[in-house]
C-alpha positions as CSV (number, residue, x, y, z in Angstrom):
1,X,24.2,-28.4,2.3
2,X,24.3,-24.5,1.9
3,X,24.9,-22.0,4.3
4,X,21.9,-20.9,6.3
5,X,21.0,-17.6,7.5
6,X,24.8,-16.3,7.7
7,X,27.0,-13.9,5.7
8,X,30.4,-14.9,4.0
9,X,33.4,-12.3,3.4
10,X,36.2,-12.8,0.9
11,X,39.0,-11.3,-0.8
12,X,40.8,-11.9,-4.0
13,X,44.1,-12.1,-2.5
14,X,46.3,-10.5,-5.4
15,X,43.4,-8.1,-6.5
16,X,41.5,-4.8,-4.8
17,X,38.5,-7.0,-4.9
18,X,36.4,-8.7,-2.3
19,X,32.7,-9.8,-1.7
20,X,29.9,-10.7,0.7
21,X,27.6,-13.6,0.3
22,X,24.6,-14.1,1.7
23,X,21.7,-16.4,2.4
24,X,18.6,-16.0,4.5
25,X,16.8,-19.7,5.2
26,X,14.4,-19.1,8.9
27,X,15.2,-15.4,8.2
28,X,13.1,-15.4,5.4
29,X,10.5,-17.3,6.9
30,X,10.1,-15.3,9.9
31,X,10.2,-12.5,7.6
32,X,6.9,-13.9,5.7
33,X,5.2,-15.3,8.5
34,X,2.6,-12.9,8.9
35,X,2.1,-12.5,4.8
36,X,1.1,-13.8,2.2
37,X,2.4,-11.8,-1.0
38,X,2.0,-13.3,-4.9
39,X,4.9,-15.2,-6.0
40,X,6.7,-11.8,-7.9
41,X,6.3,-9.5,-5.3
42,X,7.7,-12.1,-2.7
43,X,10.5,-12.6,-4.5
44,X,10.9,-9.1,-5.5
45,X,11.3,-8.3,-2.0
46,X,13.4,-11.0,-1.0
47,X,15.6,-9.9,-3.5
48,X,15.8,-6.7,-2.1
49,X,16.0,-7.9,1.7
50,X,19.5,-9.8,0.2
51,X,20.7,-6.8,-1.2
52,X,19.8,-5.0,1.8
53,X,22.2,-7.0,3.9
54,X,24.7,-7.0,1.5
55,X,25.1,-3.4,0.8
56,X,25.5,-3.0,4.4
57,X,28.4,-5.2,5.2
58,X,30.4,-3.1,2.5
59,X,29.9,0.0,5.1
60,X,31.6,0.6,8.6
61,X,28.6,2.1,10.6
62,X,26.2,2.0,13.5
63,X,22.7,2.3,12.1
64,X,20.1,1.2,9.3
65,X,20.5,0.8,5.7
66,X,16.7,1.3,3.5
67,X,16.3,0.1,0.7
68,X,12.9,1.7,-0.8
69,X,10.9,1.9,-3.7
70,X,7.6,3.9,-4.4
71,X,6.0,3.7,-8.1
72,X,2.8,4.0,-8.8
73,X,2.5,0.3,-10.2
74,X,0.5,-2.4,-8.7
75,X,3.7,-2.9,-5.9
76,X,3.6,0.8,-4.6
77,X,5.9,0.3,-2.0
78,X,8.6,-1.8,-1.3
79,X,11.0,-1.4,2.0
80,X,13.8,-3.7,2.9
81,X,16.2,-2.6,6.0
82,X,19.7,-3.9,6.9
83,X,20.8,-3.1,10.4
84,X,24.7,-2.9,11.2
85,X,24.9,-6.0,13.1
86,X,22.7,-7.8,10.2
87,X,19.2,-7.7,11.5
88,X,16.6,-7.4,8.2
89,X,13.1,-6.7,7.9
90,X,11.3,-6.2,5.0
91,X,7.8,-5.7,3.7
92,X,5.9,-4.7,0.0
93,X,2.6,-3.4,0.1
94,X,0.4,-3.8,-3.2
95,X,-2.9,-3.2,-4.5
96,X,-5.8,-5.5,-4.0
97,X,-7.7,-4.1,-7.2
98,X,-4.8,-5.9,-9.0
99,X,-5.6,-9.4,-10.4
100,X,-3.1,-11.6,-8.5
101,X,-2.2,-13.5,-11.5
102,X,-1.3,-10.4,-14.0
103,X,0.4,-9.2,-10.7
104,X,2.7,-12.0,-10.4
105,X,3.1,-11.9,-14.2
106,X,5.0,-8.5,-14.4
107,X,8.7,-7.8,-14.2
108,X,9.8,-5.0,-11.5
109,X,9.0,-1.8,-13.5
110,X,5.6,-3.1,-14.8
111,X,5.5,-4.0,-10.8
112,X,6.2,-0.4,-9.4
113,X,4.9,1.3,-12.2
114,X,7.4,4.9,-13.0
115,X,9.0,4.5,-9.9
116,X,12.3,5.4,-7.7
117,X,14.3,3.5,-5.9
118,X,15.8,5.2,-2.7
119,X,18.9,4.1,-0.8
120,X,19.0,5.2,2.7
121,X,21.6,5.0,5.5
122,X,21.2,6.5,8.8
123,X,23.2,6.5,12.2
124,X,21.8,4.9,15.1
125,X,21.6,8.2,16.7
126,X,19.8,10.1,13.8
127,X,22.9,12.2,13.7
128,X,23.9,11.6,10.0
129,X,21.7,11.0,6.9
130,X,22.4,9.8,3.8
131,X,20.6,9.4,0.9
132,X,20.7,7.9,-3.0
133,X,17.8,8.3,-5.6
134,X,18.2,6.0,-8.8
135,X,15.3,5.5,-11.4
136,X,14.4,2.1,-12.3
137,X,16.0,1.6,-15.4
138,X,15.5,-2.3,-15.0
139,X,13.4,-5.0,-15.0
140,X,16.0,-6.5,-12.8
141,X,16.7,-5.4,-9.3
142,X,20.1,-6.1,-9.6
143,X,21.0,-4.0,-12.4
144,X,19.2,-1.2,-11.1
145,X,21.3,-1.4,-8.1
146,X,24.5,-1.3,-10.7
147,X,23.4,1.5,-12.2
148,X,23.0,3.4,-8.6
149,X,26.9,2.5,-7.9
150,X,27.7,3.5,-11.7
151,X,26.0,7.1,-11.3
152,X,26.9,7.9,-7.9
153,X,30.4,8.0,-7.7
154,X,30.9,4.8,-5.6
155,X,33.2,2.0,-6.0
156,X,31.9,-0.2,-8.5
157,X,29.9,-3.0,-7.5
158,X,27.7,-5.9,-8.9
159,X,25.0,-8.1,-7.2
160,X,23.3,-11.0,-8.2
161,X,20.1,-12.0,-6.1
162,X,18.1,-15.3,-6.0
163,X,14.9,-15.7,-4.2
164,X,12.1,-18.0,-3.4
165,X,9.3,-19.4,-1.0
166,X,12.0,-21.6,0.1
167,X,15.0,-18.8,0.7
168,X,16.7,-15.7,-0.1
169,X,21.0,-15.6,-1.4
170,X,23.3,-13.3,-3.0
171,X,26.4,-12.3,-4.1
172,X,27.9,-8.9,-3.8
173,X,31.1,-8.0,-5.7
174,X,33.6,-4.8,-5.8
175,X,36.3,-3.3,-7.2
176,X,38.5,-1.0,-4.5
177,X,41.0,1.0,-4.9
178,X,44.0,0.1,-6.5
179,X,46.5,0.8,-3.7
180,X,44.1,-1.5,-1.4
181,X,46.4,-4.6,-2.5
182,X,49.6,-3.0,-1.8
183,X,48.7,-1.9,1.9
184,X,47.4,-5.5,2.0
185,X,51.1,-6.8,0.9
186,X,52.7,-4.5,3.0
187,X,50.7,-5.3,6.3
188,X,51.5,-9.1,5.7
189,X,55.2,-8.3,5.4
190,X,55.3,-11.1,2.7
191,X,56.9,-10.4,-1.0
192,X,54.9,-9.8,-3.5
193,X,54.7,-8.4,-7.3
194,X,51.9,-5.9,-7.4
195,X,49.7,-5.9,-10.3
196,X,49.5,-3.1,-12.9
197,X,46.4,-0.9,-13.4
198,X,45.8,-3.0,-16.7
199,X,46.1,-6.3,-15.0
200,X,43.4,-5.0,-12.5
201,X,40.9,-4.2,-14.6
202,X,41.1,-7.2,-16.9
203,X,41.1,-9.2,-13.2
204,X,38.1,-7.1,-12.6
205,X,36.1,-7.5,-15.6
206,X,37.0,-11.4,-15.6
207,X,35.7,-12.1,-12.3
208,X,31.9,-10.3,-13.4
209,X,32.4,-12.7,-16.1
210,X,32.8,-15.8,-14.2
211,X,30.0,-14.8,-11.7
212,X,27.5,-14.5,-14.2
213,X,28.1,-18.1,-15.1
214,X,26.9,-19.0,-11.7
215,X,23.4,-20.0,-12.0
216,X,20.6,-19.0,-9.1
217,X,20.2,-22.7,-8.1
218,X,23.8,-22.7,-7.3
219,X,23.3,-20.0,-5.3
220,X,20.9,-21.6,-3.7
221,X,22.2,-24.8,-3.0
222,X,25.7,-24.3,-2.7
223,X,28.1,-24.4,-0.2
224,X,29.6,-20.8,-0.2
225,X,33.2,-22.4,-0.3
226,X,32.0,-24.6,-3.1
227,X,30.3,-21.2,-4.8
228,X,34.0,-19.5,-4.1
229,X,35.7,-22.8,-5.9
230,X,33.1,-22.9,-9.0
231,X,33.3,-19.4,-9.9
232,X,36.8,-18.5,-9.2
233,X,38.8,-21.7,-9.1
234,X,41.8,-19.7,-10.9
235,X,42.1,-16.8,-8.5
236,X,43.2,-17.5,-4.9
237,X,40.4,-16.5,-2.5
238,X,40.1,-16.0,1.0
239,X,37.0,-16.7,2.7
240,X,36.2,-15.4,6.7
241,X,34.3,-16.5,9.1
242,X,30.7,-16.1,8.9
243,X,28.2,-13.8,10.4
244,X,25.0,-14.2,11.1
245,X,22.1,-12.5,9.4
246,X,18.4,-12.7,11.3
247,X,15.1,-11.4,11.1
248,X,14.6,-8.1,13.4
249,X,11.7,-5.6,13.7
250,X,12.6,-2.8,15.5
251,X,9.0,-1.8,16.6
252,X,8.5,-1.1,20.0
253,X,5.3,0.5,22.0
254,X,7.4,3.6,22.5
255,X,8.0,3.9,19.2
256,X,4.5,3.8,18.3
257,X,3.6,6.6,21.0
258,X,5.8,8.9,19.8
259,X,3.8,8.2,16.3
260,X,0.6,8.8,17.9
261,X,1.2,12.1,19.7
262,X,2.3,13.2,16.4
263,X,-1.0,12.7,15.3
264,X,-2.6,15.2,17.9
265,X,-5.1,15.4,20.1
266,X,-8.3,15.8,18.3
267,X,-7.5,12.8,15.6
268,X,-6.9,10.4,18.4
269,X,-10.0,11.3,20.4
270,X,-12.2,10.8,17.4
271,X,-10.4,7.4,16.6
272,X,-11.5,6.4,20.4
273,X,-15.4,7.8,20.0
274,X,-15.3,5.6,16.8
275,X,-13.9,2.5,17.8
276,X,-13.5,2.7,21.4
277,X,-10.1,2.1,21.0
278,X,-6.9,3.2,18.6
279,X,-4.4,0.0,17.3
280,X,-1.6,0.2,15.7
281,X,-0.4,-3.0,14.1
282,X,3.4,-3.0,12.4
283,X,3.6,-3.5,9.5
284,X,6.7,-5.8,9.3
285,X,6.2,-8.0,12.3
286,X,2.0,-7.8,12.6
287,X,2.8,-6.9,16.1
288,X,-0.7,-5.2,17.2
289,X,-0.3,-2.1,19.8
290,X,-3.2,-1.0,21.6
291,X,-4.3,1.9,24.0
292,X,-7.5,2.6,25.7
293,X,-9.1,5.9,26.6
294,X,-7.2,5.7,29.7
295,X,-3.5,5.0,27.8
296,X,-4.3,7.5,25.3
297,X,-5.2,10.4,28.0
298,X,-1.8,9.2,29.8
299,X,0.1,9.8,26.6
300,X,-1.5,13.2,25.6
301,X,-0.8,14.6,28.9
302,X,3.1,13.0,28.9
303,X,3.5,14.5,25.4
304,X,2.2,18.1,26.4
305,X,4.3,18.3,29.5
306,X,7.1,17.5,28.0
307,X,6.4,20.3,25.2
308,X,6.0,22.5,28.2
309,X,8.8,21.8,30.1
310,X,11.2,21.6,26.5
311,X,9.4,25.5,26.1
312,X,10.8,26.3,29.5
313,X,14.2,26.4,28.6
């Protein structure tokens, strides 16, 4: 039986290599529950939803990861977000005009059309912001993320992503820094003949090797020791313990106030003389918000206070 809904950490132990796998089981069905997407799209997005997560255990932060791409394909939009502490969301939105089955006939680019993909990580706090454009260059979302890591200055770093109606997995790899083994050594206190740069990068370019012989069903199904053993039986590995990865929207009725009152007065008064009503429903979750005349009144008049009072001073 495969691991469910968890993330794996390991280390080559005599190379500055280490990975992340991942695999999202009720995850990914918590994540679809409230959509139905054709089969390329869904599994487009799970794709990204994996890489998502593991992009963001390679970083030491408090906040969100974004994975995001806009084209102006069939698949407009597609969002997947990795918090720090592993909770995903992700959703795709697509046009209706589309025939389903030419839809779930295309490959990515025919999918988002000329589009970007935009990597995104912010602090909890809003404080810092950083951000990533790559062109899709690739039919494969993968390889598109290699070429981000390739371009941008950033330790190099390979994926490979599986996803179905069943399930989501993936495996991250990357080189770091040479020195990375020696400090390793060093803090074990345990002898050991470091390798030379050469010797790196022929471990290095052997170990992408021996992952692309591992085939998505084996991602799929595998134990993640029994992936470590199948695809790097000659190198000593070690694995951590896992963490868990879940489904999380972050959507919250405060949240969508604060979206409201950015819409103003006069827009949110002509929503209510229409409908009689204004509701706001999240895209991720389907979670439906909604404010009466009287809730919408109470906002305005919060909002303007505290635009009065923020004036003040």
């Amino acid at each position: 039986m495969h691991d469910r809904d968890c993330l794996h950490r390991f280390l080559f132990e005599h190379y500055p290599i280490r990975g992340h796998i991942v695999h999202l089981d009720a995850a990914w069905r918590a994540l679809l529950e409230h959509r139905e997407y054709p089969a390329n799209i869904r599994d487009v997005l799970g794709e990204a939803a994996a890489a998502s997560v593991l992009l963001a255990a390679t970083l030491k932060f408090d906040g969100t990861l974004s994975l995001q791409l806009r084209g102006q394909g069939p698949m407009h939009l597609m969002l997947a977000q990795c918090s720090s502490d592993l909770g995903v969301r992700a959703v795709a939105r697509y046009r209706d005009a589309v025939d389903r089955d030419d839809v779930e006939g295309s490959r990515l680019r025919t999918l988002s059309g000329a589009g970007n993909l935009t990597i995104t990580l912010e602090n909890e706090d809003l404080s810092q912001r950083y951000q990533g454009i790559v062109p899709l260059e690739s039919d494969v979302l993968a390889e598109c993320l290699q070429g981000y890591f390739e371009n941008s200055e950033q330790l190099p770093t390979r994926l490979w992503l599986q996803a179905d109606e069943n399930g989501v997995s993936g495996m991250l790899l990357q080189r770091l820094s040479d020195d990375t083994v020696a400090g390793r050594v060093a803090k074990a206190g345990r002898p050991h003949a470091l390798p030379n740069p050469e010797e790196i990068e022929d471990a290095w370019r052997r170990a992408q090797l021996m992952a692309d012989t591992l085939k998505p069903g084996e991602l799929r199904t595998l134990s993640d020791k029994q992936i470590l053993q199948r695809v790097f039986a000659e190198d000593d590995i070690r694995m951590f313990e896992s963490a868990p990865v879940f489904f999380r929207c972050r959507c919250s009725r405060e949240r969508v106030i604060g979206m409201l009152r950015s819409l103003g007065a006069d827009e949110l008064r002509s929503i209510l003389a229409e409908r009689g009503h204004v509701e706001v429903r999240c895209d991720f979750c389907n979670r439906a918000y909604q404010f009466d005349t009287v809730d919408v009144e109470h906002l305005l008049s919060v909002g303007s206070h505290a635009e009065r009072s923020g004036a003040m001073h």
